[in-house]
N, C-alpha and C positions, 0 to 999 in steps of 0.2 A: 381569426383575427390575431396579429400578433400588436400587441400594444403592450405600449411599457408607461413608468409616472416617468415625466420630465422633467416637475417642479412640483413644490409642494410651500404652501403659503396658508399665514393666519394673518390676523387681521387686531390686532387685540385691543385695541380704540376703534367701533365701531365709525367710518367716513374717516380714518387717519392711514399710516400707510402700515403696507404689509409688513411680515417678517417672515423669510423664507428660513426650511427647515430640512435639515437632511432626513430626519427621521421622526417619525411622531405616535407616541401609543393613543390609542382609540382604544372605547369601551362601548358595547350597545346602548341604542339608544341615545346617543352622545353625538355632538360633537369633534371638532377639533380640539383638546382641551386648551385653555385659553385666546378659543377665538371668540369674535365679538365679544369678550368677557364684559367691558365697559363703555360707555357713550357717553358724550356729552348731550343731556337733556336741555330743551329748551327751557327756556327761564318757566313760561307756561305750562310745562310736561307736567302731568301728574304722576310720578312714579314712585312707590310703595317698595323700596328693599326688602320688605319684614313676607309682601307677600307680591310679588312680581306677577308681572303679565307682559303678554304681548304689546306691542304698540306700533302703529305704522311708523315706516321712517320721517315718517316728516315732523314725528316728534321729536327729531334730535337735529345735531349741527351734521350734514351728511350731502356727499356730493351732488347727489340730486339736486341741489336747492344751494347751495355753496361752496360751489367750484374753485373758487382762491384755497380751500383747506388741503389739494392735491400742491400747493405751492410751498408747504409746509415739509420737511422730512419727519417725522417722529419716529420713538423706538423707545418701550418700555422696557428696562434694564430694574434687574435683580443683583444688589451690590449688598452681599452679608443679609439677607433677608428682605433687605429695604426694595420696594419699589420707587424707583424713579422715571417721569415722563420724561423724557429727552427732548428738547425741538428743535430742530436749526431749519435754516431758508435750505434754498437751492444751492448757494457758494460754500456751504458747509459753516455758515456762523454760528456758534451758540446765541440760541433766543433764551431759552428755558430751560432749567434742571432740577425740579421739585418733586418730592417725594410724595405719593398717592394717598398714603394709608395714614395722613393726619389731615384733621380741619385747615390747618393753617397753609398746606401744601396742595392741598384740594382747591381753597379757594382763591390760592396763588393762579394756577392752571386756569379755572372758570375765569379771572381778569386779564388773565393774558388771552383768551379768546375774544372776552369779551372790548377788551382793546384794538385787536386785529382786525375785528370784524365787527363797528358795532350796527354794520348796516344788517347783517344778519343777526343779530344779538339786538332788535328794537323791543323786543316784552322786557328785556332783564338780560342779568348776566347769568349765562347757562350754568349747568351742575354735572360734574364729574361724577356718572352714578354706576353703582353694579349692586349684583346680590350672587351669595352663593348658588352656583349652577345653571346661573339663568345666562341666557344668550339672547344677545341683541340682534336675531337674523333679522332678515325681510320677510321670512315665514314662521308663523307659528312653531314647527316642527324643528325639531335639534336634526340640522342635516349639515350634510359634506357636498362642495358644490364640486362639480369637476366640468374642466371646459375643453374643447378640442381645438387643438391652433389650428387644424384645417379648415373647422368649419369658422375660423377667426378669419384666417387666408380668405377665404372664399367672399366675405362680406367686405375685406379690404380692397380684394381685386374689383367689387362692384363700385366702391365710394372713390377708389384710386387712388389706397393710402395703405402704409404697411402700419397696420394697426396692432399700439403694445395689447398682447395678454390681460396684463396687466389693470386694463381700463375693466373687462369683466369680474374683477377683485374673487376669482374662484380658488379652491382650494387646491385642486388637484389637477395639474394641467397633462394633459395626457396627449402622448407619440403615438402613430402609428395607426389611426383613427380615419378614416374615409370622411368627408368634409358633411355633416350632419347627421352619421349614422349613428348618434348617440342619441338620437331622437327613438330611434328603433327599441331602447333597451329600456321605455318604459315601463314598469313592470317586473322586470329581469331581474334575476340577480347575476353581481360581480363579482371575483375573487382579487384582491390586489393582495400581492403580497400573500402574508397568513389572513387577511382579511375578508368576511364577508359583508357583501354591503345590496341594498333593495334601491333600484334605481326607482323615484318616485314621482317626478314630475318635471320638466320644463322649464328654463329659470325665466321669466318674462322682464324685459330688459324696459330699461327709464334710461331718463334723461343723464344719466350717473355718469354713463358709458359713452354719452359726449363729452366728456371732459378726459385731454389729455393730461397723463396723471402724472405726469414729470413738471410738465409747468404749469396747468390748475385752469389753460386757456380753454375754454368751449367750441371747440375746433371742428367740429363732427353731426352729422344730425342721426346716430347710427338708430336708435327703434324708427323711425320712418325710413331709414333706408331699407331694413329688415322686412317692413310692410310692402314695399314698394317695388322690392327687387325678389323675395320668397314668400313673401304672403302671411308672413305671421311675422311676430315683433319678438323670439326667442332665442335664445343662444346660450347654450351649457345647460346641464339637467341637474338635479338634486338627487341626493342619496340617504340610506337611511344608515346605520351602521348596524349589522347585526351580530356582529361576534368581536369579541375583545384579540387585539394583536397590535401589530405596528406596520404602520405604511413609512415605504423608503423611498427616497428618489433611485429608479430606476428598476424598482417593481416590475415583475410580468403582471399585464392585465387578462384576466380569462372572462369569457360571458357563458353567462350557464351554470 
């Protein structure tokens, strides 16, 4: 196999947009560091910072369930220490520019949601939440997702759409891949880079990945198309990280 990274993406408002990364240190057992780091929880959500847990996504504001939020740009920016949420539409307007790490800039953020969207915001106005080290996945486990644009290719050639990447919100998009052999390497381990990583399971795809993530429209019916056209509703696999190093865009990938 020759494969190399072709892109490398976090996520740092779990259902907001990505942020792509030339280079990123990883540690076992970790993550991306500041991916999913925070959500907006449903006004309902019950969430505990002091002592965290898991929670299905549909405890938060999150594409599955709120397609308009891909119409959104966002980009958490670090200015002298300060966190700030950034937002602008599609035309590049400034909507938002409030800082995270006080009450009053937090609950600026939750009304400006709760504004845009109060059809999805019917319990209350949501809550800008995180806790130290906790990550907001779709699974329990702190993993690195990696997806393969051929085997993206191959689903878009069946629906007859050149489908972004980007709609599978994965971390490590990876060249050079035969269109689903990444199903093969359950199990496995990878070396990227100085890195080692446990390929561990399958990412099972939702309704998310119908939504085009440029304009936030529902365009797509891609898990039934998946069922429909290869027999199972999956695309890109999850990984574990098992050794401390840095992943770069343009990494060789090895299996084994």
């Amino acid at each position: 196999m020759t494969a190399s990274v072709a892109a490398l993406y976090r996520y740092p408002v779990k259902g907001l947009s990505p942020e792509r990364l030339g280079r990123v240190a990883v540690t076992p057992g970790e993550g991306l560091p500041g991916d999913r780091a925070l959500a907006l929880a449903l006004a309902d959500t019950e969430f505990d910072a002091a002592a965290p847990r898991h929670l299905p996504k549909t405890r938060f504001l999150v594409l599955l369930r709120h397609e308009r939020l891909a119409g959104l740009k966002t980009r958490l920016e670090t200015d002298g220490g300060t966190r700030r949420l950034v937002i602008r539409n599609r035309d590049g307007q400034l909507l938002l520019d409030r800082p995270i790490d006080d009450a009053a800039g937090r609950q600026a953020i939750a009304d400006f949601f709760a504004g845009c969207f109060p059809d999805y915001c019917a319990a209350g106005v949501p809550r800008l939440v995180e806790a130290p080290g906790h990550m907001f996945s779709d699974v329990p486990a702190k993993v690195v997702s990696l997806i393969n644009p051929a085997s993206v290719a191959a689903l878009g050639a069946e629906v007859g759409a050149a489908l972004d990447l980007l709609r599978f919100r994965g971390n490590v998009h990876l060249d050079g891949v035969a269109p689903w052999a990444e199903f093969g390497w359950i199990g496995a381990e990878l070396t990227i880079g100085d890195v080692r990583l446990r390929v561990t399971q399958r990412i099972r795809r939702c309704a998310a990945t119908d939504v085009d993530p440029d304009t936030g429209a529902r365009d797509q019916k891609l898990p039934a198309a998946l069922m429909a056209r290869f027999g199972h509703g999956d695309l890109g696999v999850y990984a574990e990280v098992l050794s401390a190093g840095s992943l770069t865009e343009g990494d060789q990938v090895t299996l084994g």
